[in-house]
N, C-alpha and C positions, 0 to 999 in steps of 0.2 A: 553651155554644156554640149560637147559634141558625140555626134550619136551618130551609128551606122544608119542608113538609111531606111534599112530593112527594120530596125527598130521603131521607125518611125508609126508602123501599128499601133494600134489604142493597145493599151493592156487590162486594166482594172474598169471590168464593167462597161466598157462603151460610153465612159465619160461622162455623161448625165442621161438621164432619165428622159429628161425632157429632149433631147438630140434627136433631131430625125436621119434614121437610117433610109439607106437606099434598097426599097423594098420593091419586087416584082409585083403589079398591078395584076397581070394574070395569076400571076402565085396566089396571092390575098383575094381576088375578088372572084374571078371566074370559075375558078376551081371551086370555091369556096362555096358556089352556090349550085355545084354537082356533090348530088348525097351519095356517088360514088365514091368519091374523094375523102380517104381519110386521114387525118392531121393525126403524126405521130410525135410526139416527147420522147426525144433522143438524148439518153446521158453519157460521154463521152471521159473515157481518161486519156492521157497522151504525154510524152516527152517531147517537150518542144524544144529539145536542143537543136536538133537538125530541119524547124521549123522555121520559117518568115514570118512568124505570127499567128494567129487562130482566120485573119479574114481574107477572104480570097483574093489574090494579087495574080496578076494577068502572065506573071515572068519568073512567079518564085514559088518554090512548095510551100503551101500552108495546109493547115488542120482540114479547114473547110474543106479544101479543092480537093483533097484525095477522099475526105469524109463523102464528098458532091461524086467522085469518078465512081467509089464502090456502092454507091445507093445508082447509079446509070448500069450501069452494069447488072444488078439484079433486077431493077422493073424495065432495062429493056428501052431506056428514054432520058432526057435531061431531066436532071431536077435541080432546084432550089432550095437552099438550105439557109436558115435564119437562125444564128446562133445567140443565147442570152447574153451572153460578155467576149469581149474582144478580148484576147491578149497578147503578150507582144513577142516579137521573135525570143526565143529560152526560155521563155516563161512555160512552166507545165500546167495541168489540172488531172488533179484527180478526181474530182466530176465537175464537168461543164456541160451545159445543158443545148439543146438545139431542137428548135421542129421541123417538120419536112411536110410536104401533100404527096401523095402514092397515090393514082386511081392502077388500079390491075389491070391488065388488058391482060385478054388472053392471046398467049402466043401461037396455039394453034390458027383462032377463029379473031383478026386483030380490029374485027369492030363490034366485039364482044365486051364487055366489061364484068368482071367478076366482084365478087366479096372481098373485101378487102381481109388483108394477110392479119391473122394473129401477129404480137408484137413478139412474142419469141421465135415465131419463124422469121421474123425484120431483123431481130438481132442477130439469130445464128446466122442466115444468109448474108447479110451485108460484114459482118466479122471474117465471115468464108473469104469477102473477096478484099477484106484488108490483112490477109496474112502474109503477104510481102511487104506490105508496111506495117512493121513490128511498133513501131512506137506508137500507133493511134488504135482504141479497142471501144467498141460501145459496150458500155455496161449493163444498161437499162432501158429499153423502151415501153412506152405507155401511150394506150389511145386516148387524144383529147377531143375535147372541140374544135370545130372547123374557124372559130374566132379566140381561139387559148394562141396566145404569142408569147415566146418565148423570153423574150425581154422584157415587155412591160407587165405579165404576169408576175418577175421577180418579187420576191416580197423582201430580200435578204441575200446578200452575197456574202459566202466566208473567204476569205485569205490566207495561209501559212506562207512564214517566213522562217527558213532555215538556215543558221550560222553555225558555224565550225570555228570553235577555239583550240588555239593551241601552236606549237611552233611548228609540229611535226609538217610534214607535205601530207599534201589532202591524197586521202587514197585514192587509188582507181575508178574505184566503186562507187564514192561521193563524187569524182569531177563530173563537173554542169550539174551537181543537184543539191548544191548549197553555198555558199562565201564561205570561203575560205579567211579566217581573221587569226591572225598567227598570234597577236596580242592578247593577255588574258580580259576576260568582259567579266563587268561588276553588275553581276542580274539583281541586286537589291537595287541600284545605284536606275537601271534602265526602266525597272519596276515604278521606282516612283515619275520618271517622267511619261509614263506612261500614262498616270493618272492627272498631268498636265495634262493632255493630249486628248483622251477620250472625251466624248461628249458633242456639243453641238455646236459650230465656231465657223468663220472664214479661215478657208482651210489656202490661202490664196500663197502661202507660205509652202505650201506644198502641189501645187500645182504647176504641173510643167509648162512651158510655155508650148504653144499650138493644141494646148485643151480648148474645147469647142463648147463647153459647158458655159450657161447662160448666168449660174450662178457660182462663184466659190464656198456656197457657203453649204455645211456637210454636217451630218449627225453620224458620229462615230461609234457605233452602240460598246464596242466591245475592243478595246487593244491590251493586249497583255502581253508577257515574254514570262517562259518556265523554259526548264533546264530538264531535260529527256536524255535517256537514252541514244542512243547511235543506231541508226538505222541498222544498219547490217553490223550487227553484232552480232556476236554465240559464245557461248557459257566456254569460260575454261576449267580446269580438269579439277579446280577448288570447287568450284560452282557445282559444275555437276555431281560431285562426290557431296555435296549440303546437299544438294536436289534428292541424293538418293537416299542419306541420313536421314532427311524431312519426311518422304516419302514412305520408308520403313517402321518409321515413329507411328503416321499419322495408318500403319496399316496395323500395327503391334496394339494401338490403343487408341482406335476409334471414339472413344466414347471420352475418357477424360485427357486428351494430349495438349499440350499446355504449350505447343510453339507456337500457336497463332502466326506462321509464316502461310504464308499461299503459295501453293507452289510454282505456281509462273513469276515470281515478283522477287526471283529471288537476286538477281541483277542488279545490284548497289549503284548507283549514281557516283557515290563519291569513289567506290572500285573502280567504275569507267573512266571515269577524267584523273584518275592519279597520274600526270605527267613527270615526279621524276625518279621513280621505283625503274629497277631493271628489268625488264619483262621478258627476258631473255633472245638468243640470238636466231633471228628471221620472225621477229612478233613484233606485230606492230602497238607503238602506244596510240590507245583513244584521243583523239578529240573528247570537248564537250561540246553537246548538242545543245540550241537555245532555240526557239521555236516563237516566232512571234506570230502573233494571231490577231488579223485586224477583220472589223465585223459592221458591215454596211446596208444599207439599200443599195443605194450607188456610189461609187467613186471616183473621184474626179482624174485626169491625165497622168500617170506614174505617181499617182497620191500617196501607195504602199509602200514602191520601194522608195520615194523619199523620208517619209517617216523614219522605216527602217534604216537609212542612213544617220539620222540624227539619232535615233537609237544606240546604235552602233559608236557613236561620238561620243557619247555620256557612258558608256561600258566601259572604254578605253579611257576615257577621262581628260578625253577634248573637249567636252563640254559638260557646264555643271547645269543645274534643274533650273535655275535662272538663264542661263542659253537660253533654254529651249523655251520659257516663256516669251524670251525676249523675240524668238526667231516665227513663232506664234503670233507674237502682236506686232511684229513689223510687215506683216501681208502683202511678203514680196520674196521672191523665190530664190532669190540671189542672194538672201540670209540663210538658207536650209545649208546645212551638208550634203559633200556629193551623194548623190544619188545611187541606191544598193545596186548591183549587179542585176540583171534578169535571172541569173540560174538558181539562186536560191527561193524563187517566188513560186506556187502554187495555190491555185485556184481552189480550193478545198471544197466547196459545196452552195451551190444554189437552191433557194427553199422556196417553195411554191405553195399553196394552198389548194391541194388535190383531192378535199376532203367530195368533189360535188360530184 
């Protein structure tokens, strides 16, 4: 399988658990034992189309290194940033998680040390100076302990995988933030092989080669594919004229009205994906959207989007649910189907235990 070079980043999770990162000595220990110094939990969204990856490479823009130049810039110094999960050049996140060490210096008086920054001034400031890089924004930050690590804290990493059905050309609006699969997909058909798939198995089948991971072997808590909406949708002039019928109902007789519609939910699925009604001229026909969602601790070298590949196989109907056990127990990667695209993957949510 050949790959751009810049792909060559880890993408899903930093490939085991168990994998030693290359981790700043002074960052982790010295710092660490100044009660100046405090360790913040950075949540991070970004479009990684215009990305090399989430980990800092010495010759290409990634997530980190412009994340690492806007946190220099506000305290005034280098820093080090240690991110929970790698991911790979396109790949996006809608939160990724990262921690940093900040001690304050004061800029007047510079062998002063001050109180460290509230984490809403860390967000607003350090967002201040990524506003010429539109595609990376911190969401969230939180003060932790000087020994909370961002990666082996993980307790759970979520996934979303975005496909686009249908013949039409993928709009504007969706290129680099889904696959594009012009073929119609059988989500009952990908549903059950799904239920192959989940659970606890050598996952060696799906593991790419140059994974660093000590073991193949994987607990899958959670894979599944539904059938959604379309991002960037909005109501047409039927739609909205029900909205305002429901609406008028639910204001004439509050008390016994009897459409049990909700008024945001009024957007039909099988409205959205009708492919072969006239929609008239300059309107574009929907795709349907299918969303797969895989749910780990860790995951092994492009474990997602190969999954999603073989997924994607059985939709189309190149491969039947016996494939996919067969390409399961042969625990060799040269059985999988090609490998999904980067742009359709997203990083969807790292879960931590913040309760202390």
């Amino acid at each position: 399988m050949i790959e751009d070079s810049k792909d060559r980043v880890e993408e899903e999770s930093g490939c085991d658990e168990n994998r030693p990162w290359k981790i700043s000595k002074t960052n982790h220990n010295s710092k660490a034992m100044n009660g100046k110094v405090q360790r913040y939990l950075v949540a991070i969204e970004y479009i990684g189309t215009h990305f090399s990856g989430s980990q800092q490479q010495p010759t290409h823009r990634t997530v980190i290194g412009v994340l690492q130049d806007a946190f220099s810039k506000f305290i005034g110094q280098p820093i080090s940033i240690t991110s929970s999960s790698r991911t790979d050049a396109g790949v996006h996140a809608l939160s990724n998680v990262c921690h940093v060490d900040i001690e304050r210096i004061s800029k007047r008086k510079p062998d002063e040390v001050l109180p460290p920054h509230e984490p809403a001034v860390v967000r607003r400031a350090v967002n201040h100076f990524l506003q010429h890089d539109s595609d990376v924004t911190i969401i969230d930050v939180r003060c932790v302990p000087s020994d909370f690590h961002a990666r082996y804290k993980a307790l759970e990493r979520t996934y979303f995988y975005r496909l686009l059905s249908g013949p039409e050309p993928l709009s504007t609006f969706e290129k680099d933030r889904a696959w594009h699969v012009p073929e119609e997909l059988n989500l009952r058909a990908m549903q059950e092989a799904c239920r192959v798939l989940v659970g606890h198995h050598d996952f060696s089948s799906f593991r790419a080669s140059g994974c660093q991971a000590k073991s193949p072997i994987r607990t899958l808590d959670e894979l599944n594919v539904c059938e959604v909406i379309p991002s960037q949708y909005f109501p047409s002039i039927e739609e909205r004229e029900q909205h305002n019928k429901v609406s008028d109902d639910l204001h004439g007789c509050p008390s016994n009205s009897e459409t049990g519609i909700p008024l945001g939910s009024l957007a039909s699925i099988d409205k959205v994906t009708t492919l072969s009604e006239d929609v008239g001229f300059g309107k574009r026909r929907s795709h349907r959207c299918l969303v797969v969602t895989a749910r780990a601790r860790a995951f092994l070298y492009h474990q997602v989007r190969l999954l999603v590949g073989v997924l994607k196989a059985v939709g189309t109907g190149n491969l039947t649910i016996s494939d996919v056990e067969r390409i399961l127990n042969a625990k060799d990667v040269t059985a999988a189907s090609p490998m999904a695209p980067s742009c359709g993957l997203y990083l969807g949510e790292v879960k931590y235990d913040l309760s202390s």
